[in-house]
C-alpha positions in Angstrom: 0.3 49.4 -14.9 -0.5 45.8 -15.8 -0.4 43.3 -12.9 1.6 40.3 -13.0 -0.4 36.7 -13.6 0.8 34.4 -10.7 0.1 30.7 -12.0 -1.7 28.6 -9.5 -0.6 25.3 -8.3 -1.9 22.5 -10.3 -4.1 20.8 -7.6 -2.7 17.0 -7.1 -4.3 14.4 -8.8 -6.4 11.8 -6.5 -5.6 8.6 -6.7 -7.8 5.2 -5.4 -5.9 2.0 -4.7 -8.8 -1.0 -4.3 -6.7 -2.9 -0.8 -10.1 -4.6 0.1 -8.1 -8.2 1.8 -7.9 -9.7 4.7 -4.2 -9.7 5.4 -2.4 -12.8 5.3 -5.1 -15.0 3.5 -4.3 -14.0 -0.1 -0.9 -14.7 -0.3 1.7 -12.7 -2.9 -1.1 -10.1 -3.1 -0.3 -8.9 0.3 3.3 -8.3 0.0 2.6 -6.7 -3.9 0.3 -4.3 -2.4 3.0 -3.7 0.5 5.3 -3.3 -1.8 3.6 -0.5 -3.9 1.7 1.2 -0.8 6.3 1.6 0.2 7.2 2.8 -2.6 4.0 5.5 -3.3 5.0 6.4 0.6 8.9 7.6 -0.4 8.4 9.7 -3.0 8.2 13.3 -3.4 4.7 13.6 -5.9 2.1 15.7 -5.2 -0.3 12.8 -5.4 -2.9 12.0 -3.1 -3.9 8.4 -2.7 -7.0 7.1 -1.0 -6.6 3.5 0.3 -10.1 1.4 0.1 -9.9 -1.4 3.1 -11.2 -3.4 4.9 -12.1 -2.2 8.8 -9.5 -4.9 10.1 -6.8 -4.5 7.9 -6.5 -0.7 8.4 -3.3 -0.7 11.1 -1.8 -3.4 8.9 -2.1 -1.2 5.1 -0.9 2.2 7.2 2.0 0.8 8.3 3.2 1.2 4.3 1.2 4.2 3.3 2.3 6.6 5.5 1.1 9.9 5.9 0.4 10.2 1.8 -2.8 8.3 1.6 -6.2 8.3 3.2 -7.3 5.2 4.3 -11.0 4.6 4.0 -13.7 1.8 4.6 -16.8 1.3 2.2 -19.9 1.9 3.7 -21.3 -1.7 4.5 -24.8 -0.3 3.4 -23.3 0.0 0.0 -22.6 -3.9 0.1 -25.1 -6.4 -1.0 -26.0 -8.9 1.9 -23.8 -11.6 -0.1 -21.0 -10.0 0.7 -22.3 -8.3 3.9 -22.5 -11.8 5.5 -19.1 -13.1 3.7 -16.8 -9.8 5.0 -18.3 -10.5 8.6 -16.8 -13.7 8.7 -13.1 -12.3 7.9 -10.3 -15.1 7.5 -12.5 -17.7 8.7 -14.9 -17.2 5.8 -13.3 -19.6 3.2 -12.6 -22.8 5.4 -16.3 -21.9 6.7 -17.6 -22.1 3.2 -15.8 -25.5 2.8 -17.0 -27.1 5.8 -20.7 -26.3 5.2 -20.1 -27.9 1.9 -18.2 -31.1 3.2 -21.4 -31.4 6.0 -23.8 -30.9 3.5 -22.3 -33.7 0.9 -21.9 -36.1 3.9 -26.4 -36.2 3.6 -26.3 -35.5 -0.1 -26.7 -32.2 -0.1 -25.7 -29.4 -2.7 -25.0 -25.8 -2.0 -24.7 -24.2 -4.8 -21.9 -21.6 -5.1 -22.5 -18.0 -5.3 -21.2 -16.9 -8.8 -21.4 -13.1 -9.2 -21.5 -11.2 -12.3 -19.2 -8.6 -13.4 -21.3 -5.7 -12.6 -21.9 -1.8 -12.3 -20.0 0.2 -9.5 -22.8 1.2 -7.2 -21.2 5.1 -7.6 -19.2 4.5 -4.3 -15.5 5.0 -6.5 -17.1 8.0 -8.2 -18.3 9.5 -4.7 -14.2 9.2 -4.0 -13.8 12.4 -6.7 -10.6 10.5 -8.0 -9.0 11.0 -11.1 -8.1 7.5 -11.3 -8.4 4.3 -9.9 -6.3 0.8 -9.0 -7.7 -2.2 -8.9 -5.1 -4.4 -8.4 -6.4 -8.0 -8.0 -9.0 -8.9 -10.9 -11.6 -10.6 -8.9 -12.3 -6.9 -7.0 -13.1 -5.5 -10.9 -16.2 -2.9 -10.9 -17.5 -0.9 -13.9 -17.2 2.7 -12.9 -16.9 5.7 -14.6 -13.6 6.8 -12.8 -10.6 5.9 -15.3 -9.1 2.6 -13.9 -6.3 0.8 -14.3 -6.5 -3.3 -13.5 -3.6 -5.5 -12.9 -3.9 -8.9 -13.7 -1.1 -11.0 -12.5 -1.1 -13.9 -14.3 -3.4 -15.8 -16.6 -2.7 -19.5 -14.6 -5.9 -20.6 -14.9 -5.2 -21.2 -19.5 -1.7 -23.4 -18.4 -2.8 -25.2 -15.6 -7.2 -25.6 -15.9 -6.3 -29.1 -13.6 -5.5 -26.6 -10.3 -9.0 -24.8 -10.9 -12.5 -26.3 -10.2 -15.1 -26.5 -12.9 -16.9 -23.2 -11.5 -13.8 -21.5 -11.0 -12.7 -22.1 -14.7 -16.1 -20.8 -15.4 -16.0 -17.7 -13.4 -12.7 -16.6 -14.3 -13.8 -17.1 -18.4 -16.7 -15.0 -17.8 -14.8 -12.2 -15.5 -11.3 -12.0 -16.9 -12.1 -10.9 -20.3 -15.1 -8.8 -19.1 -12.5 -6.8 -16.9 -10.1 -6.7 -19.3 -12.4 -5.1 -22.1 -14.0 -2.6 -19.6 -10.6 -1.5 -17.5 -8.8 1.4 -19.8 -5.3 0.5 -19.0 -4.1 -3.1 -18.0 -1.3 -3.7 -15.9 0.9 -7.0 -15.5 4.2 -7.9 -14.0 5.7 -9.0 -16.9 6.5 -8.6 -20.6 5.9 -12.5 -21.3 2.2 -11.8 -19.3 1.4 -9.1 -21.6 1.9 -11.1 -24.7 0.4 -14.2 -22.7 -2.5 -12.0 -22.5 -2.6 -10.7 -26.0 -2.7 -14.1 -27.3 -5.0 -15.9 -24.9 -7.4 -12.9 -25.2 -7.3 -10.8 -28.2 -6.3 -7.7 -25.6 -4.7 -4.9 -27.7 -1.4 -4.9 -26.6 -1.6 -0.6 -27.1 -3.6 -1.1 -23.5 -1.2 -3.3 -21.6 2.0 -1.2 -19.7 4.6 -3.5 -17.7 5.2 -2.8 -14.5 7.7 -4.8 -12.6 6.4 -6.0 -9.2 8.8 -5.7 -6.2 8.9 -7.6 -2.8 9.1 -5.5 0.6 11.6 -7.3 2.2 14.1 -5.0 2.6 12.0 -3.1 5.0 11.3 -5.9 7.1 12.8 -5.8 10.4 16.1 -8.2 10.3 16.4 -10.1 13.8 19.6 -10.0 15.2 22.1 -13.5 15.5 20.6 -14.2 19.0 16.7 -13.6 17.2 17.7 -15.6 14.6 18.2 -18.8 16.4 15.9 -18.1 18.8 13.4 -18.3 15.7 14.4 -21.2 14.5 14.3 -22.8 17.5 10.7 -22.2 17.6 9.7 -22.8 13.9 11.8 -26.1 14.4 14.3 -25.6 11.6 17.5 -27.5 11.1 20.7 -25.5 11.4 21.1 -26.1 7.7 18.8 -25.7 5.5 17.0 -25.1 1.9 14.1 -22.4 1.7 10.7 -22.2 0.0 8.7 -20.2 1.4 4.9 -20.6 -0.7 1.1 -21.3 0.1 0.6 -24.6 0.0 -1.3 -24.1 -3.7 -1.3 -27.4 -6.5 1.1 -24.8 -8.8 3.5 -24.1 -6.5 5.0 -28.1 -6.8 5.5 -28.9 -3.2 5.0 -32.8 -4.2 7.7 -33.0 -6.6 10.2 -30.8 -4.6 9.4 -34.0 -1.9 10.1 -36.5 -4.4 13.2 -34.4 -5.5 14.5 -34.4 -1.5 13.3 -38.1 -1.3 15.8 -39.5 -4.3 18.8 -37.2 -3.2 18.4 -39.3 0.3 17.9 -42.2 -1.2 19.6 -42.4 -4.5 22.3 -40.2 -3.5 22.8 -40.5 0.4 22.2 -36.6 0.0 20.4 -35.2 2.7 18.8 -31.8 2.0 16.4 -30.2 4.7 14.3 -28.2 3.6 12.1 -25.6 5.4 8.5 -24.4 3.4 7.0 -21.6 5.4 3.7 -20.6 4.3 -0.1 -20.5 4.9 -1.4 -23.6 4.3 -4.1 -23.8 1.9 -6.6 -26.6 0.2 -3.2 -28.8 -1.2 -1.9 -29.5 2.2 -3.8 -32.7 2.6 -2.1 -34.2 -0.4 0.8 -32.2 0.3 1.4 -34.2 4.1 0.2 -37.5 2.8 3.5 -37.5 0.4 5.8 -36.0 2.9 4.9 -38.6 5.6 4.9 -41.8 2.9 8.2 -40.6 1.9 9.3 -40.2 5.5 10.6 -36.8 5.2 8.3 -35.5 7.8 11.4 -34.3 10.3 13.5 -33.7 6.8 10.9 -31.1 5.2 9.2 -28.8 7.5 6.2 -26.8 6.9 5.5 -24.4 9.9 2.7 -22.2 8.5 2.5 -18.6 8.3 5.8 -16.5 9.8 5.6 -13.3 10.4 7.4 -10.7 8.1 10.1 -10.9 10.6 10.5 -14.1 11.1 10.6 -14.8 7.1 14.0 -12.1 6.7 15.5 -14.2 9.4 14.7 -17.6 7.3 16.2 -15.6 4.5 19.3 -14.8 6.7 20.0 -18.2 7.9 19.2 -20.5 4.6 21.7 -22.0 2.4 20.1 -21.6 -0.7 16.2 -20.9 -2.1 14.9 -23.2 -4.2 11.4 -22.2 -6.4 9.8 -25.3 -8.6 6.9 -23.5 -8.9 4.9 -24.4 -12.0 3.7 -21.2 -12.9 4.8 -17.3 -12.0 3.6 -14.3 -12.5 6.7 -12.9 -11.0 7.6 -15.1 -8.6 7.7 -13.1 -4.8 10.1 -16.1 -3.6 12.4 -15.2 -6.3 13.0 -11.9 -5.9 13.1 -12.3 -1.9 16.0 -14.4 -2.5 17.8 -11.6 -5.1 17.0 -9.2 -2.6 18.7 -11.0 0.3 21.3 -12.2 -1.3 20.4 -16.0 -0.7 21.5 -18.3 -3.7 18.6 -19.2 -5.7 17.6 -22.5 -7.4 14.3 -21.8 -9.8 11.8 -23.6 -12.1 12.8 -22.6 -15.9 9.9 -20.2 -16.7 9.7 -16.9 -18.8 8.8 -14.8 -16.0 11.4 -15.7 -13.8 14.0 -15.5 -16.5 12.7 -11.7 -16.8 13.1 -11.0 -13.3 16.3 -13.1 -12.5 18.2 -13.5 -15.4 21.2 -15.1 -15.0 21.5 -15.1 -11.3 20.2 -18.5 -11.0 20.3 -22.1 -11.6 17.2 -23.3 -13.6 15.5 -26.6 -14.3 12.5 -28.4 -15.4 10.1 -28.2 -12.6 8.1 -30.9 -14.2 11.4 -33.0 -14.1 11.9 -34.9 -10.3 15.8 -35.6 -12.0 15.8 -31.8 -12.9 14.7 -30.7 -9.3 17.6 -33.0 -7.7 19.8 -32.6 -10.1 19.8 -28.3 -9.2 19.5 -28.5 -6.0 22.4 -30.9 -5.1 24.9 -28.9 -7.3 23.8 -25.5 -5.1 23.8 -27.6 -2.1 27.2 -28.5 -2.6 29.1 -25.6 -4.7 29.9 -22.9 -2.3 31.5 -21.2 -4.9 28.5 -21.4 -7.3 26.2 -19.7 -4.1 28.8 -16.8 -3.9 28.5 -16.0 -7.6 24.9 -16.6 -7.7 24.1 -14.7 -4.5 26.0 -11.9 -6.0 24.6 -11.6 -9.4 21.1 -11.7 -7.7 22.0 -8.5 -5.2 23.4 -6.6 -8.7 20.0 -7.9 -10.5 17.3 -7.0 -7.6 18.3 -3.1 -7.9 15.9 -3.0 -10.8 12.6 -4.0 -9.0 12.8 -1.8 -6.4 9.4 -0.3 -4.4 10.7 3.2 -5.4 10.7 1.7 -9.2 7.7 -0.3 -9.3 6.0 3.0 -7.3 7.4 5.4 -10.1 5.9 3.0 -12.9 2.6 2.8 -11.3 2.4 6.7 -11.1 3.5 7.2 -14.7 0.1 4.9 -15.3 -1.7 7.2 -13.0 -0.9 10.2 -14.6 -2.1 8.2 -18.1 -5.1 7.5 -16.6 -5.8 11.0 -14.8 -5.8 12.2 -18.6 -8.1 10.1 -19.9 -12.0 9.9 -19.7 -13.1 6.6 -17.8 -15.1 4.3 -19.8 -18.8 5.1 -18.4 -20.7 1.6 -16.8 -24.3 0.7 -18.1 -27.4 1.3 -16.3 -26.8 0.3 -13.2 -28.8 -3.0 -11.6 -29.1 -3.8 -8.0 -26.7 -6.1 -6.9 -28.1 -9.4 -5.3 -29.9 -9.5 -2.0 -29.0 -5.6 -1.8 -31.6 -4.2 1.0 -33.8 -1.5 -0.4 
């Protein structure tokens, strides 16, 4: 009598996700990998995902993974002593770096700046035994053997070379197109950053797959009424007010959205507060300079980094959102405001059109007139906030964690089918102990 052939279980593909950051130091990268580490935790796969992190930011990443993914550290042996000595620093490694450089100019003195290469993996993603890897910030890029897929978020650095240093514009020519040939699949946020990267590049578009970022935000905890005063109390917002909520980078346009605020008052007798929470980064200088010659300094407040918390409250209590940004990838700020239901006022870029459609009011973010000229008519058109507001809560159903997740594992699956592309003889990294 012939026995019966029970088929076994496929076994479930392993999957790496690269989360090496120090949370809340690298801005929208934090809330995309939040976002995806959400969505990859709600669904009902057989997937198994192994986080790589940092030691410190462990409690923070498994607070969005679950129970679906292992979290792991590299070994530090595995590092060279570069990156030993910068990693042991944590946040305080970057303003470190630029004081030593100040100090050192003060007596004439040069420290040259570490430029890496794009090198070999040291075989620590193949030890993993995954079938496919994420690497979802460029600047983390390693040749391995495992098939990988890379995301590149925007290509900023071609439209707006003034916001870079000369050794960054360097850098990222040398390491952006190196990735980009070696990864087998590349991912970005949008369709007008695929062709951006077709034509700035050469990149095939056959290896380029859009996947829609979301924003986290609905999974934030939303303080109640008494919370929400009680938080603005203590950030020192108006009652009233207009958000944007950005690092204090050159490309996000904080200078003009000043200027913008400064003619309404004084062109218009419009007065516009507006709050801009956010870490503040190497643009602040200039950034407070203009507030306080334009004497907006108790008009236009900038209270740092807020807490996830403490942002959904912002979100709750704001009149309106308004984005000048000069350049988006996707533009977090964007969809946080579609997501909340917070009428949103926004630079006239491709990307944002993508995401937001027509649940908007554009202008030239180059234009000071433009900037005004939107932001009074949202500031004073309840009707036009209602409408606006509700087109965005229809619109933000399509970049959903659970969609961008679902994308991202369709890539995976790609990927798990595919032979990696295998890495050259591997040489020692820099100042790597023997």
């Amino acid at each position: 009598m012939a026995q019966r052939q029970v088929d076994q279980p496929k076994p479930a593909r392993r999957i790496g996700v690269e989360a090496q950051i120090t949370p809340g130091t690298e801005g929208g990268i934090d809330q995309y990998l939040m976002a995806l580490f959400l969505g990859l935790s709600e669904d009902s796969s057989v997937e198994r995902y192994t986080v790589i992190a940092l030691p410190e930011a462990e409690s923070f990443l498994r607070q969005w993974t679950g129970d679906r993914a292992t979290i792991v550290s590299r070994p530090p042996s595995e590092l060279s002593f570069m990156e030993r000595a910068k990693r042991s620093l944590g946040p305080i490694r970057r303003p470190a770096g630029q004081a030593l450089r100040r100090t050192a100019a003060l007596f004439g003195k040069h420290i040259p700046t570490y430029m890496p290469e794009l090198g070999d993996s040291d075989g620590y993603f193949d030890s993993l035994k995954l079938d496919a890897l994420h690497i979802p910030y460029v600047e983390h890029y390693e040749k391995t053997r495992v098939p990988t897929v890379l995301t590149v978020h925007d290509l900023q650095h071609r439209h707006l070379p003034e916001c870079f240093s000369d050794r960054l514009m360097t850098w990222r020519e040398r390491w952006y197109p190196a990735a980009m040939q070696h990864a087998t699949i590349i991912a970005t946020g949008a369709a007008w950053i695929r062709d951006d990267i077709v034509r700035q590049y050469g990149v095939s578009a056959d290896k380029i797959r859009v996947v829609h970022a979301a924003s986290p935000i609905a999974a934030y905890r939303l303080p109640d009424a008494a919370e929400r005063e009680a938080i603005r109390r203590k950030l020192g917002a108006p009652e009233t007010f207009a958000l944007y909520p950005a690092l204090t980078y050159q490309h996000k346009n904080h200078v003009r959205l000043l200027e913008a605020v400064a003619r309404l008052r004084d062109r218009y007798h419009v007065v516009v507060p507006v709050v801009c929470p956010g870490k503040k980064k190497l643009h602040w200088r200039a950034i407070r300079e203009r507030r306080d010659a334009l004497g907006l300094h108790d008009q236009v407040i900038f209270p740092g980094f807020v807490e996830p918390h403490e942002l959904r409250a912002l979100y709750a209590m704001a009149r309106c959102v308004v984005f000048p940004s000069l350049f988006e990838g996707a533009g977090l700020p964007a969809l946080e405001a579609i997501a909340e239901g917070v009428a949103l006022a926004a630079a006239d870029l491709p990307s944002l059109r993508e995401y937001v459609g027509d649940a908007a009011l554009y202008f030239d973010p180059h234009s000071v007139d433009s900037i005004a000229s939107a932001m009074h008519t949202l500031w004073d058109r309840p009707n036009l906030r209602r409408a606006l507001a509700d087109a965005g809560r229809d619109r933000s159903v399509r970049f959903s964690p659970a969609r961008m997740a679902a994308d991202y594992r369709a890539v995976y699956a790609e990927l798990a089918s595919r032979p990696g592309p295998p890495p050259r003889p591997r040489r020692p990294p820099l100042f790597q102990n023997a």
